[in-house]
C-alpha positions in Angstrom: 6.4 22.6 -0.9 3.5 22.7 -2.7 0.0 22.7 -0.8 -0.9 19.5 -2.7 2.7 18.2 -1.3 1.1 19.0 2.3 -2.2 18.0 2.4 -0.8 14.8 1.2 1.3 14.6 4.0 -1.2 15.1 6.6 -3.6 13.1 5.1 -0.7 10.1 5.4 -0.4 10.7 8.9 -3.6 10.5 9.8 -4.0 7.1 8.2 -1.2 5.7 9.7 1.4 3.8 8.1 0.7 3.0 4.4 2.5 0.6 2.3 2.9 0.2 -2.1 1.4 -2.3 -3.6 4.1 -3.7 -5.7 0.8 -4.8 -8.3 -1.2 -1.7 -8.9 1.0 0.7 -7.0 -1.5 2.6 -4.7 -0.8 3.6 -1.5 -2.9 1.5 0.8 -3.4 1.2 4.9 -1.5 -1.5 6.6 -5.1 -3.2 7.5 -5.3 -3.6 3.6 -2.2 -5.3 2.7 -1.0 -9.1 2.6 2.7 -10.3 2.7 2.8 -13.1 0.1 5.3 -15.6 0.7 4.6 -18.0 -2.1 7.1 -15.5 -3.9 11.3 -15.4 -3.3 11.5 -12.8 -1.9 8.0 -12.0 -0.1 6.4 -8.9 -1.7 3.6 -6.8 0.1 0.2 -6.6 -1.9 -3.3 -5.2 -1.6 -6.0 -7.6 -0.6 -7.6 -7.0 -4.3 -4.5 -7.9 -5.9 -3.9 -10.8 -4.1 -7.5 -12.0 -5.0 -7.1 -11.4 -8.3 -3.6 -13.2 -8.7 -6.1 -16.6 -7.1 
């Protein structure tokens, strides 16, 4: 592994759990993300995202 590969790694676990955004695909905190059921299926998104899709 690279060091890049590793710092990203510990920097992951000491955010906690992270999720996608399936909109602008960063990497965001749980805290930060919305499950919006007005799709089929429910797709996780950022808050920004979801305020600009209102």
């Amino acid at each position: 592994m690279t060091k890049e590969k590793i710092a990203k790694k510990k920097e992951s676990k000491e955010k906690g759990i992270t999720f996608q955004c399936k909109f602008c695909e960063k990497f965001k905190a749980l805290e930060e993300m919305i499950l919006l059921t007005r799709f089929s299926p429910p797709l996780v998104a950022c808050r920004a995202c979801e305020k600009r899709m209102s």
